[in-house]
N, C-alpha and C positions, 0 to 999 in steps of 0.2 A: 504494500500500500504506500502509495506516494501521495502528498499531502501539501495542500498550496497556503499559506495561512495569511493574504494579505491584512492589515491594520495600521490605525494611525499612530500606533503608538508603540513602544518597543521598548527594552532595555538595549542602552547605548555602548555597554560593555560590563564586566563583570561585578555585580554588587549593584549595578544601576536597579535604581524600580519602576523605572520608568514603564508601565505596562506591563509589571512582574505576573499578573494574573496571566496572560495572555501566552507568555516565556512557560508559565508553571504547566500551561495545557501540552506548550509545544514538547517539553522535553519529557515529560509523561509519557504523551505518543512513541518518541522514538524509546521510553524503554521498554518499550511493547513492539518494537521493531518497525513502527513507519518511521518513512523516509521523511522529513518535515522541512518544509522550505519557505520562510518567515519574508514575505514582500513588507518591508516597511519604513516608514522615512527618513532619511539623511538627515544628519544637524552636524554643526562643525566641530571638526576635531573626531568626528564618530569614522570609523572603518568603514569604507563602502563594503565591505562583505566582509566575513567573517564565518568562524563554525564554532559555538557556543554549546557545552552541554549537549553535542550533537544535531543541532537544529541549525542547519543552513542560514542565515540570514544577508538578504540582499536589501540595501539600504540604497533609495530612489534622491536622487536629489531632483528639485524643485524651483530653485534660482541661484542665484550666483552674481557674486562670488557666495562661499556657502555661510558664512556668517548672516547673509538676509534670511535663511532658512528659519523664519520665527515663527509659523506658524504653527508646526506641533511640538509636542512635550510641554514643557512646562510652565505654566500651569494646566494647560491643555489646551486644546482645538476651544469648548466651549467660553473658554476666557481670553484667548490670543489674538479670536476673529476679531473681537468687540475693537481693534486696532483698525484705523483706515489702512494701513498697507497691509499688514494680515487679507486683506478680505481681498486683495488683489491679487494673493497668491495661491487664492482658492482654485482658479481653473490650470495654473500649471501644476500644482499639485496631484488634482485629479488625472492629470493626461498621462502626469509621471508614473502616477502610481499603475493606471494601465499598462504603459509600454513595458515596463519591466516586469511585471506579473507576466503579458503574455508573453515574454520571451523565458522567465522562468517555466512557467507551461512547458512551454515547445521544447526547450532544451532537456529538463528533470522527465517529461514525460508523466507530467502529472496527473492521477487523478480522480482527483478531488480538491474544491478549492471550499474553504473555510476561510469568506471576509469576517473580521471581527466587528462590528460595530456596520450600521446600514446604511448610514453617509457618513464616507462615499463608499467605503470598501464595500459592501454588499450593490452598490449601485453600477458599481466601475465591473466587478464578478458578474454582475444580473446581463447588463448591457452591450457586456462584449461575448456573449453565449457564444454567438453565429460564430465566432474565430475559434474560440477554445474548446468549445463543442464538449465541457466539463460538467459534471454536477456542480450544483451551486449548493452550502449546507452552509447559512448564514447565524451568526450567534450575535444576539443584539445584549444591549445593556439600555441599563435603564435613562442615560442624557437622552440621544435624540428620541426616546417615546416621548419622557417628561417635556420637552421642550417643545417639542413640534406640536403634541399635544396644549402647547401654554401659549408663551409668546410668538415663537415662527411656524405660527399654524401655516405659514404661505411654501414651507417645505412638505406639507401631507403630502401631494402628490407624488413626489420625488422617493418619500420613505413607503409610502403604499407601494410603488412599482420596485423598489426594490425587493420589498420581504416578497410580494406575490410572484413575484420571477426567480423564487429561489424553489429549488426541490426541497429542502427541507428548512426549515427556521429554529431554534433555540434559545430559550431566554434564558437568561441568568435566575428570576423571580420571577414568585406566580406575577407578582405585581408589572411585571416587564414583560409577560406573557398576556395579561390582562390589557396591557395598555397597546401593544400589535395587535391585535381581537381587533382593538376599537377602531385602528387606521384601517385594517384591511378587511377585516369579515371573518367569517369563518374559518381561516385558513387555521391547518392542526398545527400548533405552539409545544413544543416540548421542552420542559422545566429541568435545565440542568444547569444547577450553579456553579459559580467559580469553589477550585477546590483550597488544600490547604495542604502545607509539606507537614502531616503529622511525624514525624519525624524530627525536623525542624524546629519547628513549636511544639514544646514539651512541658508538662511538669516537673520534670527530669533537669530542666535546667535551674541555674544559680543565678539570682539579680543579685547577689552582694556586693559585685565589682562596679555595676551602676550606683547600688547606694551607695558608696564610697566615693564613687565621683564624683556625686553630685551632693554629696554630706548631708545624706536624708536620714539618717540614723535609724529612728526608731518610728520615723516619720509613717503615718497612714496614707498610702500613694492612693490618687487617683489619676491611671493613664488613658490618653486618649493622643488620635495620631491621624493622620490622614493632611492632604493638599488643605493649606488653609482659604477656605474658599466658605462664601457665604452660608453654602446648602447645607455645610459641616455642621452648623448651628455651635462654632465653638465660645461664642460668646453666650451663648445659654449657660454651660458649665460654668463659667468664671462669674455669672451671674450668681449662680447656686452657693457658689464657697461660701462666702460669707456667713449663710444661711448653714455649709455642714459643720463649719468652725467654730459657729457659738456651741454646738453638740458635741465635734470631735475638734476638738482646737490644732490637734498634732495633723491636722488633715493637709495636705496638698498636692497637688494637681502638676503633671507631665503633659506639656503639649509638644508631639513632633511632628515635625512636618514644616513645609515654608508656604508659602505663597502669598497672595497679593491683601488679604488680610495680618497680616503679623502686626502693622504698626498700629492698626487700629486695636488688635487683641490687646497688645501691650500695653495701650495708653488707657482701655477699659479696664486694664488688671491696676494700672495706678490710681485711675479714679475710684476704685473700688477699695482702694489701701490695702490689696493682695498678692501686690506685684512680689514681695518679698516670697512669698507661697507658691508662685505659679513659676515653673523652669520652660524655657520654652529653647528646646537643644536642639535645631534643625531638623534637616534630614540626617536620618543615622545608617549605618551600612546596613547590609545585611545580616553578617556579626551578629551585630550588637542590637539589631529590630528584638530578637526571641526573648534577648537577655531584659529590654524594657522590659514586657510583659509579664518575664519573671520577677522584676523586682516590684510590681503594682500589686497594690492587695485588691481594686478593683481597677474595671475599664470601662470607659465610658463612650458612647457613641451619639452627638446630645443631636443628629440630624437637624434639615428644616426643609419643608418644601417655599425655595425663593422666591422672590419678585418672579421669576419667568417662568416657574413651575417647575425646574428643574429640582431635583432629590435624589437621596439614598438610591442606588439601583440594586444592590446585593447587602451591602454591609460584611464585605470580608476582614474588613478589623477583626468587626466582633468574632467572627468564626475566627482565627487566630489565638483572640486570648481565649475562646473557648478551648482551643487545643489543647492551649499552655494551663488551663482549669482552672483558670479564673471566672469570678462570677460577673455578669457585665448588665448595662445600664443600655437601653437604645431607646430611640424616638421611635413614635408608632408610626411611620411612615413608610413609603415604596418600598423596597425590596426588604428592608429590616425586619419584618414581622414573619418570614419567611426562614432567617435564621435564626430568631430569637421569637419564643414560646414563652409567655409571660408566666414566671412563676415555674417555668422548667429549669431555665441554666441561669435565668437571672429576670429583670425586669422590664417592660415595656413602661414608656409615661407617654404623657403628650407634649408635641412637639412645644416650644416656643415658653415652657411652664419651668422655668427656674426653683418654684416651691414643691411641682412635684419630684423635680429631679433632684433636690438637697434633700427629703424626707426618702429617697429608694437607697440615692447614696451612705447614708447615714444608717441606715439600718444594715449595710452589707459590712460596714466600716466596724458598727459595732456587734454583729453578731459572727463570732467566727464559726460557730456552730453551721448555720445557712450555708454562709460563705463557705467553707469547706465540700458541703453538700452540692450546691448549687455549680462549684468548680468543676468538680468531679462528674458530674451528670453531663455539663457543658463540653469536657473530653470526649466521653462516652459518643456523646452526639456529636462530636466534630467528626470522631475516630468513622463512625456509622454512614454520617452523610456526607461528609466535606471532601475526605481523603484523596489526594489527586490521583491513586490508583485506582480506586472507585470511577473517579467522573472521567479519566483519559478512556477507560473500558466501555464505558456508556456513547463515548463518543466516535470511538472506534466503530461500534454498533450500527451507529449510524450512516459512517461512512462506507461501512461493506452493506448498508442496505442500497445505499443511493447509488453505488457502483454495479452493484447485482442486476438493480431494473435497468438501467443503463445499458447494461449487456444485453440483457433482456431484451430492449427493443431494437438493438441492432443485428439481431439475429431474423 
């Protein structure tokens, strides 16, 4: 089985996260023995090719010189367009990313092609059938439903003709499968989320070398981690402190991650006179991602659906520190409530509600009874549903289904 995996997003070299969900399906596959060959975009200083973990990866460049290349990674597609010259690099982007897929096609002999996301990769896969003459097995996330569904309802058309031109579709969440229903119809959606290297994330690991860095002592952690971007809702949490500190005073809060929120988080943690309390340590490798989570006695995920309707589409944090058995905290929104069972591995609150989230926290903080239970169960089910040997196998399935009919009608 050979395996085409365009997407906008990628890890740029080793330890990068840039898209690590996406990396985690690829090198899954090949250790089930596909062939896997990653179409995905150039930025500078990045390797136009490379072989990662065994997963081929060809990197398109887009303009030039390759420093204009801003339009994908970081902070993402959904944040970098909102640039007037971002949005001018939208149709060489798309062209690029066709011509070097089809020529990865034709050369690797592909087939099957897996875009990750629906614009464009799934549009660029859908529209150029007639040449590649491949199965299309498109896996969407939750931005462009949330969005197209919110503010750029003026791309429905575009994301409808992609998922409906694909042989088979994939959601990350039922919520991401619910919300394609609504662009396209009826068409049959299959629920298979992003997975987790249980392995990797363990209860098996040590945070003491983090508490020691960061001189938390005895301190009661609340972790939380992801692109600092509005949808995160990470100013909910910083809201909350105050409120778990009058209860657990030794309380506070780990924010990783960067983006185009930080200066605001910060100066909300100083108006709130918690700046002392709140660490906010970048981006951390990959290392040292497990070793947070070990050293948190809880994790938090405080969501929000935005001004443009964008949200949660999976919540693979949370699955993570469920690995690691920790017991976690999410908003009730898009894809969250899918990995997170209110009252199974931890709790659900509503979105935007700073009092309910200081009264879940504060109960996990002080009862280590729950907490231990609640960690332990959150494993269990990471171990059950999440495991990237689990969902490469599920996805595999699919792929020798859509290849079988395939044969099938050329016979």
């Amino acid at each position: 089985m050979k395996v085409c995996i365009p997407a906008t997003i990628y890890p740029l070299y080793e330890g990068d996260f840039s898209g690590i969900f996406v990396h985690g399906l690829a090198k899954s596959l090949v250790r089930r023995g596909v062939e896997v060959h990653a179409v995905v975009p150039h930025a500078a200083g990045a390797k136009r090719e490379e072989t990662m973990n065994g997963v081929h990866i060809q990197r398109f460049r887009y303009a030039y010189p390759e420093s204009f290349q801003t339009l994908a990674y970081h902070p993402g597609i959904p944040e970098n367009i909102k640039k007037p010259f971002n949005k001018l690099e939208v149709l060489p982007f798309i062209v690029s990313m066709a011509r070097r897929m089809l020529q990865v096609v034709k050369e690797a002999r592909v087939d099957v092609l897996n875009p990750h996301w629906a614009l464009p990769s799934a549009l660029v896969a859908a529209w150029t059938r007639r040449i590649h003459k491949r199965p299309v097995v498109t896996t969407l996330y939750g931005v462009e439903m949330f969005l197209v569904a919110g503010k750029y309802s003026v791309f429905r058309p575009l994301l409808r003709s992609a998922i409906a031109n694909s042989d088979r579709v994939i959601a990350i969440s039922d919520a991401t499968a619910s919300a394609a229903r609504n662009v396209v119809g009826e068409k049959e959606v299959e629920v298979i989320p992003d997975g987790v290297d249980t392995e990797v994330f363990s209860p098996e690991n040590s945070g003491d070398e983090i508490r020691r860095r960061h001189g938390l002592g005895g301190d009661k952690v609340v972790l939380t981690c992801g692109r600092l971007v509005k949808r995160k809702g990470f100013e909910y949490l910083l809201r909350a402190l105050p409120a778990v500190m009058d209860r657990v005073p030794e309380a506070r809060v780990i924010v990783v991650g960067e983006g185009p929120e930080e200066t605001r988080l910060r100066s909300l943690a100083s108006s709130l006179g918690i700046a002392d309390r709140v660490l906010f340590p970048g981006v951390v490798s990959d290392t040292d991602l497990p070793l947070y989570y070990a050293a948190c006695d809880a994790f938090v995920l405080p969501s929000i659906v935005d001004s443009r309707g964008d949200t949660e589409g999976s919540g693979t944090t949370l699955v993570e520190a469920m690995a690691s058995g920790k017991p976690v905290v999410g908003s009730n929104v898009g894809g969250i409530p899918y990995a997170l069972r209110d009252g199974e591995v931890g709790f659900l609150v509503q979105e935007k509600n700073p009092a309910q989230l200081a009264d879940r926290i504060v109960t996990l903080l002080s009862d280590q009874t729950l907490s231990g239970k609640l960690g332990r169960e959150g494993r269990r089910v990471a171990t059950q549903r999440f495991a990237w040997q689990s969902i490469a196998e599920r996805y595999l399935s699919v792929f020798e289904s859509v290849t079988e009919a395939k044969r099938r009608q050329q016979l």
